[in-house]
N, C-alpha and C positions, 0 to 999 in steps of 0.2 A: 452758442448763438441761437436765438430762438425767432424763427425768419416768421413778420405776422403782417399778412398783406392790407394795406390803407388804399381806400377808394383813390380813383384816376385825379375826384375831384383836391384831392388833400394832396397827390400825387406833383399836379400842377400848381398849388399854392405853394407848398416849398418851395418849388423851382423857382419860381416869380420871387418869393419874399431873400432868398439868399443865393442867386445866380448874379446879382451885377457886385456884391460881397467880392463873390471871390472871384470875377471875370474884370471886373469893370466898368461892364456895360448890362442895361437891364435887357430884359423880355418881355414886350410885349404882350402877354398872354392875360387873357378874361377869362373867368369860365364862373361861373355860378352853382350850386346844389338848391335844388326841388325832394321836397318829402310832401307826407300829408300835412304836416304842421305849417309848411309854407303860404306866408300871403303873397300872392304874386305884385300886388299892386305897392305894396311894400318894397318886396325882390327889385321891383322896376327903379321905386324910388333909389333904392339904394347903388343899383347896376343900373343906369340911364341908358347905358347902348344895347341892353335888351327889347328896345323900344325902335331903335335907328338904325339898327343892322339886321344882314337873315343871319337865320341861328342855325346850328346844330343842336338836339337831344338827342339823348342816350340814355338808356338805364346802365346806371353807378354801383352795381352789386358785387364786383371779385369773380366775374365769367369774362371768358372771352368771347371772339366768332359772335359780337354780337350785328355787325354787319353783314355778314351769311346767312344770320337767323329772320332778320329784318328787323330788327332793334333800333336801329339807328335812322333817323328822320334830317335830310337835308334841308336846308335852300325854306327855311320857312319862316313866318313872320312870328309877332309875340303871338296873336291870338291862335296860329296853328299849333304852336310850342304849349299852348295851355289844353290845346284839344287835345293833342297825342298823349298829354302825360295825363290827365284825367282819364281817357278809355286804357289806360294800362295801370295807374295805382293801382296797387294792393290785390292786382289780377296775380292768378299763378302762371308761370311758366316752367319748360322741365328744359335745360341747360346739361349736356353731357350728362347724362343720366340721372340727376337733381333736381328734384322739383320745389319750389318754391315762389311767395310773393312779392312781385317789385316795390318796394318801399321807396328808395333813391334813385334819382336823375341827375346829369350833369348837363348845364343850358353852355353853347359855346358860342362865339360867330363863328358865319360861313365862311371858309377860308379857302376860295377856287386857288387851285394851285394844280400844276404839271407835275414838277420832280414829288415822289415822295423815297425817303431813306428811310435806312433800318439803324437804331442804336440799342445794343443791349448789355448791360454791365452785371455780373453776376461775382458774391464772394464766396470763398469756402474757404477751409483753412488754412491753406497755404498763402492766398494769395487774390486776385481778381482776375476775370477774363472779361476780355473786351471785345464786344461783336458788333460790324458796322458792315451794311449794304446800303450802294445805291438802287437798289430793287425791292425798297420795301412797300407796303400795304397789306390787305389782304392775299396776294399771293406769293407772300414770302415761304413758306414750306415748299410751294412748286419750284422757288429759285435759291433753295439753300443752298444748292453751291453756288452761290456768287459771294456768298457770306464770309468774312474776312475775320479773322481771330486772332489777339494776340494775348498772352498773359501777364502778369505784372506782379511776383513775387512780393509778399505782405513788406509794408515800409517802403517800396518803390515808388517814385516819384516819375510819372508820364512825362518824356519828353516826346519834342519833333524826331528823334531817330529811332522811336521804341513805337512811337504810332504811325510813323510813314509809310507800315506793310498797309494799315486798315484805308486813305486814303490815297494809293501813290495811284490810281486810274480816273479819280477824278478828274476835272477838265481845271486849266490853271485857275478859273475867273471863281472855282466855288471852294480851290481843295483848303484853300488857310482859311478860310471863315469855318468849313467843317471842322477842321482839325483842331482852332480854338476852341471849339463846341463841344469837342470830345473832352478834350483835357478840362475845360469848365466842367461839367459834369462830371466828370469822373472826379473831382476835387470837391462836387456837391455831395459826391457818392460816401466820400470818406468820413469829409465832416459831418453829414447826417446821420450818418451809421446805417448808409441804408446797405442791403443786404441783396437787393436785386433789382435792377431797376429797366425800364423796356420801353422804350420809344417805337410806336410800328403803327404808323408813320410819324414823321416829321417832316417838315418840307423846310423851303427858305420862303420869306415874309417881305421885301424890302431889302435884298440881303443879309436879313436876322433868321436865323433858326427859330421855326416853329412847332412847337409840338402836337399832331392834330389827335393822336392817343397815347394812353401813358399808362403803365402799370408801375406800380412801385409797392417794396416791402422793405421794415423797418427792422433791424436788431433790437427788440423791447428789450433787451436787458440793457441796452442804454438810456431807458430813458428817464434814470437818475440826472444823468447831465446834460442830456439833449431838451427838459422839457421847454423851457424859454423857448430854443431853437422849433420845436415842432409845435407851440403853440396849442391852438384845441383841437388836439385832436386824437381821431376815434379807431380801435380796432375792429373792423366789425366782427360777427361772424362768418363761416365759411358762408357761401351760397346754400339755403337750402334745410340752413341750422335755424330751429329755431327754440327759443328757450322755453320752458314754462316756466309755469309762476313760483317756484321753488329756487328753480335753478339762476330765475333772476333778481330773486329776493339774495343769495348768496353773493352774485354780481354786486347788485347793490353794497353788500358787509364789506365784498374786497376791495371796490372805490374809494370808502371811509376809512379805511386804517391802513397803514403803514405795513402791513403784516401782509400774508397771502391767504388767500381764502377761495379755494377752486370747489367744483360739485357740479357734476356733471351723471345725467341719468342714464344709463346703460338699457336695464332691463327696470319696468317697474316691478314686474313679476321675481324679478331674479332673486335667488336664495341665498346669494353671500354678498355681503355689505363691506364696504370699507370707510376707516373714521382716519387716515394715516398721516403725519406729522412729517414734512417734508418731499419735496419733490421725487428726489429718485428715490426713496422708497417707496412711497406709491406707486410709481413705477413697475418697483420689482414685485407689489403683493399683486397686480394686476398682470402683470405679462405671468405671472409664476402662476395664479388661476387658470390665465391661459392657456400657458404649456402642460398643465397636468389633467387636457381637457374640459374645462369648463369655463369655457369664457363664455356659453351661454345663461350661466348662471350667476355672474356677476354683473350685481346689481347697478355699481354707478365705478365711477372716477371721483375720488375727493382727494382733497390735496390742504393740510394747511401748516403754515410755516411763519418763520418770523418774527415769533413769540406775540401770537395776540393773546391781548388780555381776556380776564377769567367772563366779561359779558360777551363778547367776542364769538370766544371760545361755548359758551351755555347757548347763544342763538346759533351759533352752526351748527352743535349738536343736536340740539331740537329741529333742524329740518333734517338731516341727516336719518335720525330715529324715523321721522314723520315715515318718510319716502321707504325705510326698509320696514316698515312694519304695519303698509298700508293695505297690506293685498294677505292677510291671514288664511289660510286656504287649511292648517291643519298640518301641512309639512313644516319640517323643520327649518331653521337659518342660521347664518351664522354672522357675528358682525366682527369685523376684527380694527381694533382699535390699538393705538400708537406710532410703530414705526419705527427707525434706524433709531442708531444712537447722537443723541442732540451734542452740540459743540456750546450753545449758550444756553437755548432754551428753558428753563425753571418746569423740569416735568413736573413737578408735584403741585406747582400752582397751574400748569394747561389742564391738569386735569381732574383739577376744582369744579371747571365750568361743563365738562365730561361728567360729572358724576353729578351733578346738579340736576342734567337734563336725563341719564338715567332715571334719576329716581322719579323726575317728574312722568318717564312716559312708563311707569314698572308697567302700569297693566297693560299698555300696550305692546309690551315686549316677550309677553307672556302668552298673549293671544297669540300671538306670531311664532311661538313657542322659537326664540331666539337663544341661542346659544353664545356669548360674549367671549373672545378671546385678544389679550392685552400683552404687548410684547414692545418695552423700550427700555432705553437706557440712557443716560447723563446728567447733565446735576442735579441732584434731589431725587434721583429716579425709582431710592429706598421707601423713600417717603410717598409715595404717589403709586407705587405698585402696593405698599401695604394700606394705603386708601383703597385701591379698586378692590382688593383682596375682604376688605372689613365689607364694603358696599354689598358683594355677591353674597355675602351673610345675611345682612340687614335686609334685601329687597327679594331673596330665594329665586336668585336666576342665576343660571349657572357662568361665571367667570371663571375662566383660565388664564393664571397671571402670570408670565416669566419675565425675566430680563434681559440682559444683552447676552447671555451663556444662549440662549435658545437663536436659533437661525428665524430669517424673515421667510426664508419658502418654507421651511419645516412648519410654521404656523400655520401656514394656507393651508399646508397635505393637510394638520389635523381637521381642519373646519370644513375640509372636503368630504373627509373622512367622516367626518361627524351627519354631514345632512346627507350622504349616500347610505350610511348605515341605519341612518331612524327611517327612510326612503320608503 
């Protein structure tokens, strides 16, 4: 499961577009997103009750505590709601140690309310936990124990006797409307695939459960079957990440095809490079850098999978090269290209488009006095190792090619090995 957090404001559109689905009865809830691209007169058109009601704003970024920090603006009309988020776009703020610019806001109405509760659903392997107080807001940490837990074993179906610990001190007039609320949501929780989900607060509306903030994170590896269900929507990055023009140009490659296409910049500086075919191997050629010492010397995170095609495959390569062979200083590098052994994947045609953008950057791999080392195995994998093999011939840069006989750490020690020794 690969837990990847979606703004409050996408957080609250699920709920709204598939809560009366699987309750019965709908939710109430409005809420809007502000960025720079927004017209607000537009916004308005489209939301008429950002005009007729007071509003809440907040910045929509993956931080919390953002009412401790003063982030959160009450009780205001639409033209205070355009002042506050214009004197903060695109300002930086530092967030638990993270500094970053606010890009996104979330516009809500005012919702005066007394009770606020606590709901939090969280998965892991076994199973989900379910956490509910009637103590919640901002100082739910000071009143964690009032905080009620129960568990729910994977494939367990919520009844009224398995959640009656979470509301049994409620008062009679609110505890079945909570407790339908719980089991609704938590049957949102499953079908969405969501992965963690956090109400702090919510209040009651009219007698309707209202959610006044909301965190929620998604299992992406669902979202072969959940895309209809989750509609447009966006992963951001963490707080504070932000990409350059390389690393978004890859983003870009990985939207367009079906395949995976990750790249990710560690050190620009850094002296060993990774080109690796599949998630957990890259994995291991990174944590194995790691542990033998030098994870200040590795250069990026790259990842790609799924058999993209040989153009595909020649554009990632060429930013991949670009970024490891941009900072020639006269020391040596090392790039190591391939990865585990493939189950479907055609090595010998992924690394057509590999050896394409080799030759296009020889002389920059030369400057960089770049050392190549090539390590895979599965179908065709004869053929495409006695390519890369011909290639270190043809362009006089040194290639080291083995196949699946050879280990994935034992590669890294040599390429360690190799830029400590010329050092």
């Amino acid at each position: 499961m690969a837990r990847k957090k979606i703004r409050e404001y996408d957080s609250k559109r699920l709920l709204k577009e598939h809560f009366k689905r699987l309750s019965g009865y709908e939710l109430d809830i409005k809420s809007a997103q502000v960025t720079e691209n927004t017209d607000l007169n537009d916004l308005v058109e489209k939301e008429p009750w950002l005009s007729s009601t007071k509003l809440v704003v907040k910045p929509d970024m993956l931080f919390g505590k953002r009412g401790k920090s003063g982030l959160v603006a009450l009780n205001l009309d639409q033209a205070e709601v355009s002042t506050f988020v214009k004197e903060r776009l695109g300002k930086e703020v530092e967030m638990s140690g993270c500094k970053g610019p606010i890009t996104t806001f979330i516009v809500e109405p005012f919702v005066p309310h007394n009770e606020e509760f606590y709901l939090n659903i969280v998965s892991d392997r076994l199973g989900c936990s379910i956490s509910f107080s009637e103590c919640g807001g901002i100082d739910i940490e000071e009143n964690w124990d009032k905080v009620k837990t129960i568990f729910l074993p994977t494939g367990t179906s919520i009844t009224s006797e398995l959640s009656a610990p979470l509301v049994a001190t409620l008062p009679l007039e609110t505890k079945n409307v909570i407790e339908d609320f719980i089991k609704s949501v938590y049957a949102l929780f499953i079908d969405l695939d969501f992965s963690f989900l956090e109400m702090n607060p919510f209040t009651l509306v009219d007698g309707k459960p209202y959610p006044l903030d909301m965190r929620g994170e998604l299992d992406d590896t669902a979202a072969f079957k959940n895309f209809k269900k989750w509609g447009d929507l966006e992963f951001p990055l963490p707080f504070g990440r932000v990409m350059s023009p390389t690393e978004s140009f890859i983003h870009g490659l990985d939207e367009k095809t079906s395949a995976s296409l990750k790249f990710t910049v560690l050190n620009p500086k850094g002296r060993i490079w990774t080109m690796v075919a599949g998630g957990g191997a890259s994995v291991i050629y990174a944590d194995t850098v790691g542990d033998l010492g030098y994870a200040s010397e590795l250069g990026n995170y790259a990842e790609y999978s799924g058999a993209p095609n040989e153009e595909e495959v020649l554009q990632y390569a060429r930013v991949v090269i670009d970024c490891a062979t941009a900072n020639p200083d006269g020391q040596t590098r090392a790039l190591l290209i391939g990865g585990g052994i493939a189950n479907f994947t055609d090595v010998g045609a992924t690394f057509n488009g590999i050896i394409r953008a080799l030759k296009e950057k020889e002389s920059k791999l030369k400057a960089a006095r770049m050392q190549i080392y090539v390590r895979r195995g599965g179908p065709n994998y004869q053929t495409g190792l006695a390519k890369m093999r011909k290639l270190g011939e043809e362009i006089g840069i040194p290639i080291e090619v083995y196949g699946p006989e050879a280990t994935m750490t034992g590669i890294c020690k040599q390429a360690i090995e190799y830029i400590t020794a010329a050092a």
